[in-house]
Backbone as a ProteinNet text record, in pm:
[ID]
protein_1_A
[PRIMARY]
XXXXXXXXXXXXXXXXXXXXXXXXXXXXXXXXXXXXXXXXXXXXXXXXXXXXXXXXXXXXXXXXXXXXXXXXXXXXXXXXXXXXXXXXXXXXXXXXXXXXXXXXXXXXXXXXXXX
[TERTIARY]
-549.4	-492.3	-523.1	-638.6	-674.7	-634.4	-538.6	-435.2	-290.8	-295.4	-87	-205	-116.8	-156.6	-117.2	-211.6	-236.6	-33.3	24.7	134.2	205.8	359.4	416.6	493.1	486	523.9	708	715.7	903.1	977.1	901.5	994.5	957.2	872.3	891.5	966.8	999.2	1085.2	1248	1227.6	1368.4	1398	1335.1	1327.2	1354.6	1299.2	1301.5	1453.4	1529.2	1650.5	1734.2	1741.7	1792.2	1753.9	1676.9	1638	1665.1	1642.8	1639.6	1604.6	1702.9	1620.7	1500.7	1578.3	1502.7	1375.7	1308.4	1204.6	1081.7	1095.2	986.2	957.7	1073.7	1023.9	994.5	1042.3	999.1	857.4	823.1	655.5	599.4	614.9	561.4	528.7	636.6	681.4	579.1	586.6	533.5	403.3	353.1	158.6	134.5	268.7	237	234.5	349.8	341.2	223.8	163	33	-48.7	-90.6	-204.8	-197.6	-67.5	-45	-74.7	-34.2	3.1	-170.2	-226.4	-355.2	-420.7	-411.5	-444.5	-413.5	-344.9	-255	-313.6	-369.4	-422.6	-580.8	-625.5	-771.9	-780.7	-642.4	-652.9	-641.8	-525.1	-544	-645	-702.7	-834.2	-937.7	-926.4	-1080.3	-1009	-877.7	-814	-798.4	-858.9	-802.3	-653.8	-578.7	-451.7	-398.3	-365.8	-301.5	-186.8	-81.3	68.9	40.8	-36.5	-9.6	-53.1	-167.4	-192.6	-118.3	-46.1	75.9	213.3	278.5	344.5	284	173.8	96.2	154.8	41.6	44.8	179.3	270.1	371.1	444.2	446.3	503.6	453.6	323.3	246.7	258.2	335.9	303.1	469.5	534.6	737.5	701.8	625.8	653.7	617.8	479.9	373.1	480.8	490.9	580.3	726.9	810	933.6	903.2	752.3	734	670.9	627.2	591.7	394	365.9	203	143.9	194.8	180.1	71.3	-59.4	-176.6	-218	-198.5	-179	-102	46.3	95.1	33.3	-18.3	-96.7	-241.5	-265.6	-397.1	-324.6	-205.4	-188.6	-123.7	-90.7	1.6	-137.9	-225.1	-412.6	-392.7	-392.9	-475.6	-340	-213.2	-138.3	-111.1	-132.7	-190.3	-268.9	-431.9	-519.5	-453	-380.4	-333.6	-228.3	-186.6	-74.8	-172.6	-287.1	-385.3	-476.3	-458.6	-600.3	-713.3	-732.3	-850.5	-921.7	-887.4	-911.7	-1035.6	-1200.4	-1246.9	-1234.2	-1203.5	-1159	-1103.5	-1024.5	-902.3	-971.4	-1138.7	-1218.1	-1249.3	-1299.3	-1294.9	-1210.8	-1074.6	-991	-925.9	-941.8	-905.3	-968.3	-1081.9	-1162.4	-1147.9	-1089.4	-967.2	-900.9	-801	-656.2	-676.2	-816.2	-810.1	-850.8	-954.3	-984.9	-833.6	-775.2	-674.5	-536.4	-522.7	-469.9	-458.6	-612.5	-675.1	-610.7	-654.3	-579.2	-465.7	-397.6	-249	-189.7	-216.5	-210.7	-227.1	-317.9	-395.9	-295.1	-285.9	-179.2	-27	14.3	154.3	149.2	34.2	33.6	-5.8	-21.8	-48.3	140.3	189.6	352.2	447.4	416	479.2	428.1	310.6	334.5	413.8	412.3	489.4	572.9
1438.7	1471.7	1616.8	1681.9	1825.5	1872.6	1865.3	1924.4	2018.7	1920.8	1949.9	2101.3	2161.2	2289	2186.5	2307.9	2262.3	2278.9	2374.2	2395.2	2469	2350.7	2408.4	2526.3	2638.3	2768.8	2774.2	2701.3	2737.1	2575.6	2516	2378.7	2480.5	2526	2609.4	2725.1	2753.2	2917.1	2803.4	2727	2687.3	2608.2	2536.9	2502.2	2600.5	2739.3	2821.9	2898	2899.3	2951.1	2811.7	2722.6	2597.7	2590.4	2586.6	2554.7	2719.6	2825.1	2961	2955.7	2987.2	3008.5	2887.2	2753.3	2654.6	2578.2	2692.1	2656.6	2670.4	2738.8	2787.7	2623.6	2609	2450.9	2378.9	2347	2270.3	2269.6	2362.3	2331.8	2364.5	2366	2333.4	2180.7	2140.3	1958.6	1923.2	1976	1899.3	1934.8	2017	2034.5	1906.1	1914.6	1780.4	1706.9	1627.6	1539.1	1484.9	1588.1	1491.2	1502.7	1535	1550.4	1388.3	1359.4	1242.4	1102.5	1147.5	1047	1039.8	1127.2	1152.2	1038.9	1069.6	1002.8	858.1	807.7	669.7	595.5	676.2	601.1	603.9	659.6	663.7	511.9	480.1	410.1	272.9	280.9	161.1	100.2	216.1	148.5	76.5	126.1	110.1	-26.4	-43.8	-195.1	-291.6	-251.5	-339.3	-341.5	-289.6	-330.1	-246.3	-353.7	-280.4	-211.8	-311.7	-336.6	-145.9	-131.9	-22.4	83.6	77.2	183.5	191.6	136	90.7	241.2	169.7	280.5	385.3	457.7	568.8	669.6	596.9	673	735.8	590.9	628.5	764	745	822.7	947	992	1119.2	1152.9	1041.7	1042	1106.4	1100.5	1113.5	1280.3	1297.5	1430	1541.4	1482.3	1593.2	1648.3	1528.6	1577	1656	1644.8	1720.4	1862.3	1865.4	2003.9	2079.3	2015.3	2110.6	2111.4	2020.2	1966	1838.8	1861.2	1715.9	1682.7	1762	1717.1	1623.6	1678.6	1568.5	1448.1	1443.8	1351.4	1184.1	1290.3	1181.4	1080.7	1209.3	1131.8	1019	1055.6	961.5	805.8	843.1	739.4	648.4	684.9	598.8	548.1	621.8	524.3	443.7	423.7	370.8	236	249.1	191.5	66.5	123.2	38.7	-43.2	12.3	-29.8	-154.7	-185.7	-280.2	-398	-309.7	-432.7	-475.2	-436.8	-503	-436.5	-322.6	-264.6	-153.6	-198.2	-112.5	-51.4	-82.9	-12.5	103.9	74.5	176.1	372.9	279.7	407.2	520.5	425.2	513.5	677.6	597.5	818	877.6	838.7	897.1	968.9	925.6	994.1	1109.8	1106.2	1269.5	1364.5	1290.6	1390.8	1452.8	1364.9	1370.6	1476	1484.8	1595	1657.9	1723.9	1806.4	1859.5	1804.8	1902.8	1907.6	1850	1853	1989.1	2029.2	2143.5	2296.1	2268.8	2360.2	2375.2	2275.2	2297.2	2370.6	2321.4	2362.6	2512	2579.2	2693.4	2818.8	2740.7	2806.3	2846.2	2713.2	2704.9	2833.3	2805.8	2901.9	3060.9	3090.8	3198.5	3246.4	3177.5	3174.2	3218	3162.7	3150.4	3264.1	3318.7	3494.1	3609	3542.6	3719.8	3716.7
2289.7	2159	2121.5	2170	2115.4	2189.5	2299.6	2385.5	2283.5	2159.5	2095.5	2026.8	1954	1878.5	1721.5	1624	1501.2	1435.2	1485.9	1449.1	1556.1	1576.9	1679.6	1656.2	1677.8	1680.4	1648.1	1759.6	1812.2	1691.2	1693	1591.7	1494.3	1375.7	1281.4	1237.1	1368.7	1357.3	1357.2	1418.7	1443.5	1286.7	1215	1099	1017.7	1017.5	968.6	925.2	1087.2	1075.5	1005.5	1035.7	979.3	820.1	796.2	626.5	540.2	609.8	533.2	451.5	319	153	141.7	171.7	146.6	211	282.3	370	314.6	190.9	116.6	58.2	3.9	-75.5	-12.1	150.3	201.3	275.1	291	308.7	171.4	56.3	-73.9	-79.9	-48.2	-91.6	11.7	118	270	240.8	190.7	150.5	11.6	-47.7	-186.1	-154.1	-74.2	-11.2	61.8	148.6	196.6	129.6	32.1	-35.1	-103.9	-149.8	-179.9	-55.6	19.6	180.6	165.7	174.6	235.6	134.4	1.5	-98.2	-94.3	-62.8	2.5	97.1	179.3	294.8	252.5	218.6	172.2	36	-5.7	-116.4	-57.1	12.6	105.6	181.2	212.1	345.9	244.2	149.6	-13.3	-45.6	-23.5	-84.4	4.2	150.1	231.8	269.3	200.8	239.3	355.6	494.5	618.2	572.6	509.9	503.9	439.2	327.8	244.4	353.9	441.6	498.5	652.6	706.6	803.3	756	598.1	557.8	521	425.8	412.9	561.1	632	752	838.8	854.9	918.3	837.8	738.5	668.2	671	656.1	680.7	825.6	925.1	1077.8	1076.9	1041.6	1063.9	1023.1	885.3	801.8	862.7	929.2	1022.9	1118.3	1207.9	1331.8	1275.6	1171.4	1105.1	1089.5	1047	971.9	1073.5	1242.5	1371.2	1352.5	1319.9	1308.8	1370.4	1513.1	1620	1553.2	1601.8	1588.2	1479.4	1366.4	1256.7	1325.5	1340.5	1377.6	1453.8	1566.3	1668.9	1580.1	1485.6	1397.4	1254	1284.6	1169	1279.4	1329.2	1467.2	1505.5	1521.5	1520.8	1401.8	1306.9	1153.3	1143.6	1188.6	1153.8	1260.9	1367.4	1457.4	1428.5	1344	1300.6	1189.6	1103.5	1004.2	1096.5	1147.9	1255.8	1291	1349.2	1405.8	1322.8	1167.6	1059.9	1110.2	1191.5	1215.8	1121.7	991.4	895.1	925.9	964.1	943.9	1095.1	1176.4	1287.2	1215.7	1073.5	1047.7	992.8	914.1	898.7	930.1	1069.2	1110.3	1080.7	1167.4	1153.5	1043.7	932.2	790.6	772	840.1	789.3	859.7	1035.7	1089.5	1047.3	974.3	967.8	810.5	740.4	637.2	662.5	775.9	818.7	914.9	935.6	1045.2	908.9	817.4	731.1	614.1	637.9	588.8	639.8	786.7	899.5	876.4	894.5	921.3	763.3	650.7	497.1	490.1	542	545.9	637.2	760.2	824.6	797	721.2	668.4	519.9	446.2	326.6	352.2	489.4	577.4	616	644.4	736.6	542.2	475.7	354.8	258.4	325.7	266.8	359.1	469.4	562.7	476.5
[MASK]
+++++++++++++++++++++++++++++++++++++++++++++++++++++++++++++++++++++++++++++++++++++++++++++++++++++++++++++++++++

């Protein structure tokens, strides 16, 4: 998994020419968005609920990979995973992954959104 890069270079530029004006908003939304997702799955695991942390994840797992942030991706595809098999406390670690590389990837994107 520490093989993918924090952000794929060439899906972003290509997003880039595709979205133009509107690329700015879209990694606005895509940093809100997980802050929320992130928030979701941390709420779920505290409630027990798979079913809730199943969608959380997938959903933070589709957005990552759209916006060129495998790495995230693959860490949410685990906690979502656990979330399938009731292995809630497994998803544990993984969440402090998935905000620690969440961090990264945030940091980088708000780096790309000043050139």
């Amino acid at each position: 998994m520490n093989d993918k890069p924090h952000l794929d270079e060439e899906a972003l530029a290509e997003l880039k020419d595709v979205m133009e004006d509107e690329f700015d908003v879209l990694i606005h939304t895509y940093i809100s968005d997980s802050a929320d997702r992130l928030a979701s799955i941390r709420r779920a695991i505290e409630a027990g609920d798979a079913d809730a942390l199943v969608k959380a994840a997938h959903s933070f797992k589709g957005s990552s990979i759209n916006i060129g942030a495998p790495r995230l991706g693959t860490l949410c595809l685990e906690v979502e995973n656990a979330g399938r098999e009731e292995r809630l406390s497994d998803a544990g670690p993984f969440v402090e992954q998935i905000d620690l590389e969440f961090q990264q990837v945030r940091s980088m994107l708000e780096r790309i959104l000043k050139e």
